[in-house]
C-alpha positions, -999 to +999 in steps of 0.1 A: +000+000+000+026+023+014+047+019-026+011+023-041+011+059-020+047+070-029+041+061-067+011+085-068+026+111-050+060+110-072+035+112-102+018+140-094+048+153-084+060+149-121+029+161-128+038+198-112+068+200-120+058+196-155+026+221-151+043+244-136+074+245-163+047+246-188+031+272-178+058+295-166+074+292-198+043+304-215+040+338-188+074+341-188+077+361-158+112+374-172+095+395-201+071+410-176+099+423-154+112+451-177+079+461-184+071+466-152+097+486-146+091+510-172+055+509-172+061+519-132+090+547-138+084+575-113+061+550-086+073+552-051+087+519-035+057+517-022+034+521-049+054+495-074+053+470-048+012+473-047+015+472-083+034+442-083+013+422-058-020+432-075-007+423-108+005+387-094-033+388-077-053+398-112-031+370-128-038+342-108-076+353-106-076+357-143-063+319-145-083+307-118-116+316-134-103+301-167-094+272-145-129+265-133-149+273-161-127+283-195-143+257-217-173+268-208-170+308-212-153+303-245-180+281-256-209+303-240-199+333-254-183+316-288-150+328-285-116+311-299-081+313-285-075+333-320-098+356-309-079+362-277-047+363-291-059+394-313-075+412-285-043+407-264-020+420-293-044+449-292-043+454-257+001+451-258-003+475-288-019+501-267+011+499-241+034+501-261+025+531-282+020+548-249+059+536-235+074+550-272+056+586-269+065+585-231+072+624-217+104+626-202+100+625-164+109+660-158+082+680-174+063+698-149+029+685-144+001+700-123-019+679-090-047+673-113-025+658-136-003+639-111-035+623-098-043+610-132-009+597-139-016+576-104-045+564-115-032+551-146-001+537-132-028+515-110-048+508-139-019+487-156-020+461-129-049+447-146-038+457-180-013+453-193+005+432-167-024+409-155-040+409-192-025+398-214+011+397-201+012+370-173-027+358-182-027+362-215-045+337-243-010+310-246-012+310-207-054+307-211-047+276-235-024+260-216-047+263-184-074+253-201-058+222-220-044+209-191-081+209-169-094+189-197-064+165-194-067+153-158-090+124-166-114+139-136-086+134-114-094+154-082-057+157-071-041+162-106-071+193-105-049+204-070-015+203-087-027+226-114-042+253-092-012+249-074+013+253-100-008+287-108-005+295-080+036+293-080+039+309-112+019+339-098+040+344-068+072+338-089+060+366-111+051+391-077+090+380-068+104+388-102+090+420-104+096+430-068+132+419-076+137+435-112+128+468-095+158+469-073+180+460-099+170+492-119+176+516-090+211+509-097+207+523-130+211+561-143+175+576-153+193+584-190+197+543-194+162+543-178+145+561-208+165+545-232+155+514-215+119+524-215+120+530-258+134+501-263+113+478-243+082+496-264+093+489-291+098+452-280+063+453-268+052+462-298+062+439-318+053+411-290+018+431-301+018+426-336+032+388-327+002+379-306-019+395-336+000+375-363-006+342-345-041+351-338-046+359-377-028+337-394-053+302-389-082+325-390-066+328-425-055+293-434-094+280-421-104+305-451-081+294-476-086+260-471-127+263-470-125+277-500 
């Protein structure tokens, strides 16, 4: 009985460690980091870290949901993961037009403007971070894919929500850490930081378009 046990629990062992490699791969929490530092340039300590941690939070609700019941919202409301993908490129699009026409962080701004700027350096926890950059349609997929993999498996259900829930908090810890990092740096390599990493974003953007598109246009070609 007892080698029955310990088979089971080094499979679903196996079973997270290949979850979670799957599915960190696909949010690449490494590709968030810069972003987030540039999408947070001129946050207090204090504000990127809430930032961070709501991000991680948004993601891992964003997956959970999709978790529970992705089959079934995507079939409800008749959406593919194409679909997604284009939304999310248009989404990543937005960002990163907004990093490239960036004002330099020394042009004077008024309270009423400052206020605004918070409230849009809060609104990027959801989006773009959350949605579509850690939670975005690959990650979706994959979550979803996996679920309808388990062979009703209550435990192999566990190890998924589980590995989502590693891969948020290794995000929240890769950001957190990617932050101090940058301190270090000069604000000159900052903004040329910043440019560059929107115009990476953008064509990330046109990438998640492209792959979105392109069997949307092969299923036309081929019905006709």
């Amino acid at each position: 009985m007892s080698i029955l046990s310990s088979l089971h629990l080094q499979e679903l062992l196996m079973f997270f460690i290949g979850t979670f490699v799957s599915l960190f791969s696909i949010v690449d929490p490494l590709m968030a980091a810069p972003l987030f530092v540039t999408l947070t340039d001129g946050q207090t300590a204090a504000q990127r870290n809430q930032v961070a941690r709501r991000a991680s939070i948004f993601s891992f609700v964003i997956l959970g949901i999709f978790f529970i019941t992705g089959s079934l919202i995507l079939n409800f409301f008749q959406i593919s993961i194409d679909a997604l993908r284009i939304a999310g490129g248009l989404m990543i699009l937005s960002s990163a037009y907004g990093m490239l026409n960036k004002k330099d962080s020394l042009d004077v701004i008024d309270e009423q403007e400052a206020h605004k700027k918070a409230v849009a350096h809060d609104d990027i926890a959801f989006s773009p971070l959350a949605m579509p950059i850690l939670s975005g349609p690959g990650a979706i997929a994959v979550i979803i894919g996996m679920t309808t993999n388990t062979g009703g498996s209550v435990a192999k259900y566990l190890v998924i929500l589980l590995a989502i829930m590693a891969v948020c908090f290794s995000s929240y810890l890769t950001m957190r850490v990617s932050q101090t990092i940058m301190n270090r740096m000069g604000p000159t390599i900052v903004k040329a930081f910043t440019r560059i990493m929107g115009f990476i974003l953008l064509c990330v953007g046109v990438q998640f378009m492209v792959n979105g598109i392109a069997p949307l246009l092969a299923k036309a070609l081929h019905g006709h």
